[in-house]
GUZADO-39387 format. One line per 4 residues: for each residue x negated, y negated, z negated of C-alpha. Coordinates in steps of 0.05 Angstrom, whole numbers, always signed. Layout:
BEGIN
X:Y:Z | ...
//
This chain:
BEGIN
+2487:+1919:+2412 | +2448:+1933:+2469 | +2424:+2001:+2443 | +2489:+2018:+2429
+2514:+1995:+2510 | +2452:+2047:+2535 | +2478:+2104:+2494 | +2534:+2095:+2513
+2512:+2091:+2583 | +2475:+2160:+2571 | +2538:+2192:+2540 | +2575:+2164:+2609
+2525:+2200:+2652 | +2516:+2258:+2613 | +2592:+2278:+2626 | +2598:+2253:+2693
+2628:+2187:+2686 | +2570:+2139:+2722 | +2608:+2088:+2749 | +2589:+2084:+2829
+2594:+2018:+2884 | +2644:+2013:+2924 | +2607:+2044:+2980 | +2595:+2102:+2954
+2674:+2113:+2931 | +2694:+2093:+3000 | +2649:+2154:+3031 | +2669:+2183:+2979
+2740:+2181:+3002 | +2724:+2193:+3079 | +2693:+2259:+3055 | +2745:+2279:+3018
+2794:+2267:+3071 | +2756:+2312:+3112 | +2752:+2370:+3074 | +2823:+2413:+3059
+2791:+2456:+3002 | +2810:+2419:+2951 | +2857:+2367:+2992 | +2916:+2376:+2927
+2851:+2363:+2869 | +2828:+2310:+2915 | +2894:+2264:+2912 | +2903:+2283:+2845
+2835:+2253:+2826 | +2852:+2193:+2867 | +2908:+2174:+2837 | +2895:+2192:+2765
+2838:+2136:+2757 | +2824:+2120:+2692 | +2767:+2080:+2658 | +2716:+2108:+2611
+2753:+2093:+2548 | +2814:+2116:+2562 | +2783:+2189:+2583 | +2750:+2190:+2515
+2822:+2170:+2484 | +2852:+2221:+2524 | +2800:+2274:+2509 | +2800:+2259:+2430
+2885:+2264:+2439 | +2880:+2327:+2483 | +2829:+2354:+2434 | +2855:+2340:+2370
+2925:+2366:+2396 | +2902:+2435:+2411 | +2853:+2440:+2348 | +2921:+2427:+2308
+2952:+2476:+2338 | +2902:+2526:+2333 | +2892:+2505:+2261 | +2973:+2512:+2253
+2977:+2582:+2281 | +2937:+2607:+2217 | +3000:+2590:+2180 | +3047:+2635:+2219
+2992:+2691:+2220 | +3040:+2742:+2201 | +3097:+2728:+2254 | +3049:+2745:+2315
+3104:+2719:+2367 | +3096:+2656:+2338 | +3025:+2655:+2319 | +3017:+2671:+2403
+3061:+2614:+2424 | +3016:+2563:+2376 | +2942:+2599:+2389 | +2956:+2595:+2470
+2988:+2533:+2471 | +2926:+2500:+2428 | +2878:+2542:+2474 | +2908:+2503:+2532
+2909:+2438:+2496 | +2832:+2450:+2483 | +2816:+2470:+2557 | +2856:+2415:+2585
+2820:+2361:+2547 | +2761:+2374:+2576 | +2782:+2351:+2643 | +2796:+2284:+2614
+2728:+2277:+2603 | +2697:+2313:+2678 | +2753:+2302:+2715 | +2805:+2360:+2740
+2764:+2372:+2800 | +2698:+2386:+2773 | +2740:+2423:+2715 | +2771:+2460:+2772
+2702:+2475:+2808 | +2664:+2488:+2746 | +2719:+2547:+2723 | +2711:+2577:+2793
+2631:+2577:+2798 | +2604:+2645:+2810 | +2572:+2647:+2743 | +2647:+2641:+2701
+2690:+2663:+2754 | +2710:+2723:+2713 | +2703:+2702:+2648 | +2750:+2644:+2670
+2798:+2698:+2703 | +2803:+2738:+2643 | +2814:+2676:+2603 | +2866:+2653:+2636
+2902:+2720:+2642 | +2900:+2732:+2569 | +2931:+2669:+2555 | +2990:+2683:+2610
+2993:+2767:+2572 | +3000:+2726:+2507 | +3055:+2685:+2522 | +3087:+2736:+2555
+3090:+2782:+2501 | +3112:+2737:+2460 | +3160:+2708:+2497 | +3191:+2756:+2536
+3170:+2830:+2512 | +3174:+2797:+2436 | +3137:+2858:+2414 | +3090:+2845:+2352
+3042:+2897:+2374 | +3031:+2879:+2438 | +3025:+2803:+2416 | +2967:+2813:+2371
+2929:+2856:+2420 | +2934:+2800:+2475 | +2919:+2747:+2428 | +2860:+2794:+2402
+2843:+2803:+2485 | +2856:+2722:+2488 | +2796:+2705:+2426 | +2752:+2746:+2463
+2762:+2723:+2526 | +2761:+2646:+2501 | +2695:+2674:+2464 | +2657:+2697:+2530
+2684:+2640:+2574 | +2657:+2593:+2522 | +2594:+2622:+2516 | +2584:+2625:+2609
+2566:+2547:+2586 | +2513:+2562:+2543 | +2450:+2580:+2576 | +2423:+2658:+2568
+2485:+2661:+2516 | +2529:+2721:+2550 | +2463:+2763:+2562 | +2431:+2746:+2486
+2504:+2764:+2458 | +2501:+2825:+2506 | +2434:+2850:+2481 | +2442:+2835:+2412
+2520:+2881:+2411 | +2488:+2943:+2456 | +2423:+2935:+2395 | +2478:+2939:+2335
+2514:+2991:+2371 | +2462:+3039:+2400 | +2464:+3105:+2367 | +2395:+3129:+2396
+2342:+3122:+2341
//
């Protein structure tokens, strides 16, 4: 049992979830108050407190939701409007789950570090080009090309988490594409 509490424990610091005294949240608090950055994440994260178990519930809900989805857009493949509406919509499920587990704020900040910033922008974008095709252009054409835009996009954002990733990939496509022998 014991072992078990100080994985646990490890798995709690390991995404951000060490729990801190009092003191610390109430300085915590005073520095928040003080800086209007992120005043709107700020009460948000003060008022969506929830204990360690319920952000893993939430996470494995959140998670599981937009892996469905994903999975279910394979089944409407062919009908790209709808196959959009069900990719994006388990994209977002996915992305969202993560703050469950990190909290919106550091989601927030982590998106906008200098070192995803675009990838994260692109990301996003694609997702918003998908659904509006879909929606509102209902064009198949110009569905599938977003949605293609959107997997690449999730691709490279997912890989800005991985250490040396982006530039490895990078290398490895300009190798398998250079024409100069």
């Amino acid at each position: 049992m014991e072992k078990m509490n100080r994985a646990f424990m490890k798995v709690k610091t390991m995404v951000g979830l060490e729990v801190e005294d009092e003191e610390q949240q109430a300085s915590a608090l005073e520095d928040n108050n003080n800086a209007s950055s992120f005043a709107f994440m700020d009460d948000f994260n003060r008022n969506c407190t929830l204990s360690t178990t319920q952000r893993l519930y939430g996470f494995a809900i959140c998670f599981s939701a937009g892996l469905t989805f994903t999975l279910l857009s394979m089944l409407v493949f062919l009908k790209p409007i709808k196959f959009g509406i069900t990719f994006t919509l388990g994209n977002l499920l996915s992305l969202g789950s993560t703050a469950f587990l990190i909290g919106p704020k550091r989601q927030v900040t982590m998106m906008l570090d200098p070192v995803r910033i675009y990838a994260t922008a692109i990301y996003i974008a694609s997702m918003i080009i998908a659904l509006f095709c879909a929606l509102y252009v209902h064009n198949k054409l110009l569905t599938l090309l977003a949605i293609i835009l959107e997997f690449g996009a999730l691709i490279w954002y997912s890989l800005s988490y991985i250490p040396f990733a982006r530039s490895m990939v990078s290398k490895i496509m300009v190798s398998c594409f250079d024409t100069e022998f």
